[in-house]
FIDRENPA-827326 format. One record per residue (C-alpha): residue number from 1; residue in one letter; x, y, z. Coordinates in pm, whole numbers, always signed. Layout:
BEGIN
NUM; A; X; Y; Z .
...
//
This chain:
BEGIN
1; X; +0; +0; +0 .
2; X; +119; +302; -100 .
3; X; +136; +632; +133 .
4; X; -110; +868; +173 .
5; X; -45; +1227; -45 .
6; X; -97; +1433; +255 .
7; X; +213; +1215; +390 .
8; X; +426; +1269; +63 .
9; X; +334; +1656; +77 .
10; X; +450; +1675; +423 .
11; X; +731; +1531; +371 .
12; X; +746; +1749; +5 .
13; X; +692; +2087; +240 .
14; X; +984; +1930; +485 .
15; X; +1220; +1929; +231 .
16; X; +1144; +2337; +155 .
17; X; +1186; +2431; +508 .
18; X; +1538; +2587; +517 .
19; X; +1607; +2919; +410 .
20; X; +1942; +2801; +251 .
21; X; +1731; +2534; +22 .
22; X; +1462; +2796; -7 .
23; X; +1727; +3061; -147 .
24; X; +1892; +2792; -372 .
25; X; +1596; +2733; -531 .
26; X; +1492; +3115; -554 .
27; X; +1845; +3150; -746 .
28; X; +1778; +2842; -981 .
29; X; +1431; +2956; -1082 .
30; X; +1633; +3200; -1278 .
31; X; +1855; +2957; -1451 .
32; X; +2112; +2702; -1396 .
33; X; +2411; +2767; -1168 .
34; X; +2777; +2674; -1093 .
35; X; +2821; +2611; -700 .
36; X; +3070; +2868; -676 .
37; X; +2800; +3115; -839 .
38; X; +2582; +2984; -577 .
39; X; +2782; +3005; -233 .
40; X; +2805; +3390; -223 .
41; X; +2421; +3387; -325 .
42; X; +2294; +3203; -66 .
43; X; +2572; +3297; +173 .
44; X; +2677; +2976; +393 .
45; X; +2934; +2801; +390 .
46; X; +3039; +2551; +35 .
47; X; +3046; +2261; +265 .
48; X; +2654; +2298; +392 .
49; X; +2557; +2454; +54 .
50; X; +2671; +2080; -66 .
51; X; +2498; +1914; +202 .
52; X; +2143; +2122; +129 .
53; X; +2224; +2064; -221 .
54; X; +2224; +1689; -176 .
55; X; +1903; +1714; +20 .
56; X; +1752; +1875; -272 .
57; X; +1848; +1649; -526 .
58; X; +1754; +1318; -322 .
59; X; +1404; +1539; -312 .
60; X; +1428; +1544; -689 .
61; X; +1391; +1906; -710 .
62; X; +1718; +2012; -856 .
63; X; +1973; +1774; -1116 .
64; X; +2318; +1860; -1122 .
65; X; +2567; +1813; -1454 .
66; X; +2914; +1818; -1436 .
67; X; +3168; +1999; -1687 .
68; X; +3494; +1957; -1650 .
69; X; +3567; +2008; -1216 .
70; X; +3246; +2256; -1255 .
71; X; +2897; +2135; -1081 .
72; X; +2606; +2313; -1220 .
73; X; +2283; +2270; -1106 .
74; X; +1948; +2347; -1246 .
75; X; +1566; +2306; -1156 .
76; X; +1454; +1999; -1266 .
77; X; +1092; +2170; -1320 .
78; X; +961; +2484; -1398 .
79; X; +684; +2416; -1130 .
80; X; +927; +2495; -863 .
81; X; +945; +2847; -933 .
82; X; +567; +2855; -982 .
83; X; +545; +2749; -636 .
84; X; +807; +3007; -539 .
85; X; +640; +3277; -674 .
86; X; +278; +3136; -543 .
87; X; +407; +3182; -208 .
88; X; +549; +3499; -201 .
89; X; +191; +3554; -314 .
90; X; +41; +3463; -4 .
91; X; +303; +3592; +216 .
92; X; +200; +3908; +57 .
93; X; -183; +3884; +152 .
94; X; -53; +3799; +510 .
95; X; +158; +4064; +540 .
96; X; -52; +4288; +424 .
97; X; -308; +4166; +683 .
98; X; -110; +4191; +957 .
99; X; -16; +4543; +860 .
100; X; -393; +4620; +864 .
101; X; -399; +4493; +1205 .
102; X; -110; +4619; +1328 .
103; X; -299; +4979; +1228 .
104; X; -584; +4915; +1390 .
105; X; -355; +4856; +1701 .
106; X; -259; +5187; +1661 .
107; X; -536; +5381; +1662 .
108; X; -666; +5509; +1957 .
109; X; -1023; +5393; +2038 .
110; X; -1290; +5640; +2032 .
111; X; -1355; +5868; +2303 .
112; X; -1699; +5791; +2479 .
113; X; -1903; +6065; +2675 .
//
């Protein structure tokens, strides 16, 4: 028997949370990249870019291709940055929600008589 979807997701949505994989991806959505490009990008150190790397290709969300002593990795669908850029979407109706709130925090209740 196979696992429920709601399992694979969760495990899917695991695999996204850490801002180094998150900015990886960001970067890739662009287009392909050599590591070195990569490490001042996403700004940790080569030997945990690697390791977040790895966890990202076991995940099946990035391939890699060698040339020469050159890794360069690259998105291995254009559905990644659609879910990228879907949410930054939401974040923005949050934000922007919590900003509303955050203004109604601020104003000063009416004075009664």
């Amino acid at each position: 028997m196979s696992e429920p979807l709601y399992l694979l997701k969760a495990e899917f949505f695991k695999t996204l949370g850490h801002p180094a994989r998150i900015r990886v991806l960001e970067l890739l959505s662009a287009r392909e990249r050599a590591v070195a490009e990569l490490v001042p990008e996403v700004g940790i150190e080569p030997a945990n870019l690697s390791q977040q790397l790895a966890v990202l290709r076991r995940a099946g969300l990035v391939s890699t291709r060698k040339e020469g002593s050159t890794a360069y990795y690259a998105l291995t669908s254009p559905h990644v940055a659609t879910l990228l850029t879907v949410a930054r979407q939401i974040l923005s109706v949050v934000i922007a929600g919590q900003v509303e709130l955050l203004e109604d925090l601020r104003t000063p209740p009416p004075l009664r008589d």
